[in-house]
Every structure is written in structure tokens, then in C-alpha cells.
C-alpha positions as CSV (number, residue, x, y, z in Angstrom):
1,X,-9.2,-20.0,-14.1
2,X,-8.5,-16.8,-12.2
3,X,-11.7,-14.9,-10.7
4,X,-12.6,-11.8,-9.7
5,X,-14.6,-12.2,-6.4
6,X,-16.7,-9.0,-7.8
7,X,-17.9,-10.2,-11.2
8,X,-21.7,-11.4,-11.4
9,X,-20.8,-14.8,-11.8
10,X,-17.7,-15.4,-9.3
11,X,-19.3,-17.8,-6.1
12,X,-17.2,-18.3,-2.5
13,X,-15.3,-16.9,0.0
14,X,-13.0,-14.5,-1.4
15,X,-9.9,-15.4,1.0
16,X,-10.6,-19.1,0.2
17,X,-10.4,-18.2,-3.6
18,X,-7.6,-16.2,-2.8
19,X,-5.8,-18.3,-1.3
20,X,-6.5,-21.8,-3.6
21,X,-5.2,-18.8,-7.0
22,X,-2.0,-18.1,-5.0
23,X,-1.1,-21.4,-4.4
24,X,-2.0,-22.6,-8.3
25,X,0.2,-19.6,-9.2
26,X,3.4,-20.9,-6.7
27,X,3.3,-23.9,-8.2
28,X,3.1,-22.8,-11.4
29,X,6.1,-20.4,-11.1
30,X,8.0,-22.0,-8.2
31,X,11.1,-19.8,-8.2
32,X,9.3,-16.7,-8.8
33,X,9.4,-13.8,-6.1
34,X,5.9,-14.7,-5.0
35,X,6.4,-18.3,-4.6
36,X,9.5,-17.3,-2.6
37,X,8.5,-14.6,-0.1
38,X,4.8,-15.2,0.2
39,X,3.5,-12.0,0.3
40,X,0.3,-11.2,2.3
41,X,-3.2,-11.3,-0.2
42,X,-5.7,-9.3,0.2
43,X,-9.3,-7.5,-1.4
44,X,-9.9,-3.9,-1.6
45,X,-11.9,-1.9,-3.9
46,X,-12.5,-5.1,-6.6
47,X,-8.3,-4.8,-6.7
48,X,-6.1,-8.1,-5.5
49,X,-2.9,-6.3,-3.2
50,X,0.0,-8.8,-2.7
51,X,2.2,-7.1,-0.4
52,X,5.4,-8.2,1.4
53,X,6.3,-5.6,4.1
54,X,5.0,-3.3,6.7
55,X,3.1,-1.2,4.5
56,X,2.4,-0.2,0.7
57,X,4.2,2.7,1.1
58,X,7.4,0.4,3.0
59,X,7.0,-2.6,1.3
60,X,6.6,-4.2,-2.3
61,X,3.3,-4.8,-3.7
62,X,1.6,-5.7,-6.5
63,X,-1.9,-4.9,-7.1
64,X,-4.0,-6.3,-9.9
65,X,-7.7,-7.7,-10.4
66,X,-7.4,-11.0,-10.4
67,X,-4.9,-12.6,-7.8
68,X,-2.5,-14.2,-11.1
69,X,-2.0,-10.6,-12.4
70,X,-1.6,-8.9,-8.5
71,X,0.9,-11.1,-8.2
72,X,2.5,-10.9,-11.5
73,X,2.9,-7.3,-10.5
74,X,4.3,-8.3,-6.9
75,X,7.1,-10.7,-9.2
76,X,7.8,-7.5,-11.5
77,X,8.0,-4.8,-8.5
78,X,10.0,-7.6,-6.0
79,X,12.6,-8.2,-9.1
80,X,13.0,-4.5,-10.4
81,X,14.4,-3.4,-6.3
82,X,16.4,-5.8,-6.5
83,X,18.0,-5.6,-9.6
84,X,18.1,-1.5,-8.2
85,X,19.6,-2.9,-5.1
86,X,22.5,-5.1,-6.7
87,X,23.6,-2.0,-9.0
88,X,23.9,0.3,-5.8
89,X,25.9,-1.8,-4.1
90,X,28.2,-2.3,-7.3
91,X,28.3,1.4,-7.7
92,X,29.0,1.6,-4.3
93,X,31.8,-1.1,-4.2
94,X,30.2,-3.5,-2.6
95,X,29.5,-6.1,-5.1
96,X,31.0,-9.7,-4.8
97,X,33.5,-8.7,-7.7
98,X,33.4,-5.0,-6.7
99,X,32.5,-3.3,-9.8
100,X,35.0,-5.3,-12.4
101,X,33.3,-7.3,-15.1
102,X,35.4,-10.3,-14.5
103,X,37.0,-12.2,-10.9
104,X,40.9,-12.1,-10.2
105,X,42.8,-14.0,-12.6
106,X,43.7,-17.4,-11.3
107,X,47.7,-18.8,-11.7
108,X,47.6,-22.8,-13.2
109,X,49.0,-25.2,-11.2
């Protein structure tokens, strides 16, 4: 079960807690962006912050209050800049087939 450290009947260390609902959730979604890049967990103001990056402002985070939905958030935020990534680099002609929907066509031997 997912806690809150700040409801009335949560008990423990908060980073412990933390920790032990971040690992549940990795192995749970193993190929998810948070199982992937491990973003840093924290507490503030009752609110879970996953972040991977220098800063909130830099970075990607996900912020949630329980540590499941912070980094459920994190997943959705980490996914939707790269998607945003991948279509500027197609619009900018960089993509691995550079724009076209299919590869070259290949002669039969």
C-alpha cells in the first residue's frame, strides 16, 4: 500500500518508506521511465517530488502525494519530452529515416 508520511496513521521514516514504495513501483513497471533513470525522491509540503535533473525548473519531475502517483507523473512528464524531442529532430531532419514514413527500398537478391 502506498502512504502518505503525513496522514494520522502513516508510522516510519519517511526516506525509508520512500525508498521501500520506489522500489515496489520499479519492479512493478520495470521498463518504465522511473525504473530506468531513477530519479531523485523527496518530501516537501505533504507532496512526493521525483525529479531527474539539476533542478525542477531544468529537469523532469513528477510530483504527487503518495510516492506511486509522484512517480506516475515523473513516467508521464519523462515520456511526453521525449516523444517532443523525437518529433523535433524529425522535423528538423534528423530522424533515423529523416522525416519519410518508410526506410529506402531494398533490391532482392
Amino acid at each position: 500500500m502506498f502512504t502518505n508520511p503525513f496522514y494520522p496513521t502513516y508510522q516510519g521514516d519517511p526516506a525509508r518508506i520512500g525508498l521501500e514504495e520506489m522500489e515496489s513501483y520499479c519492479a512493478v513497471h520495470p521498463d518504465s521511465p522511473s525504473a530506468m533513470q531513477r530519479p531523485a525522491l523527496s518530501i516537501r509540503s505533504e507532496l512526493w517530488i521525483a525529479l531527474l535533473g539539476p533542478s525542477m525548473e531544468k529537469g523532469i519531475v513528477g510530483i504527487g502525494y503518495t510516492v506511486e502517483s509522484a512517480l506516475r507523473a515523473f513516467d508521464t512528464q519523462y515520456m511526453a519530452r521525449d516523444n517532443a524531442r523525437r518529433v523535433n529532430q524529425v522535423k528538423a531532419g534528423q530522424g533515423g529515416n529523416n522525416g519519410q514514413r518508410f526506410g529506402p527500398i531494398q533490391k532482392c537478391k
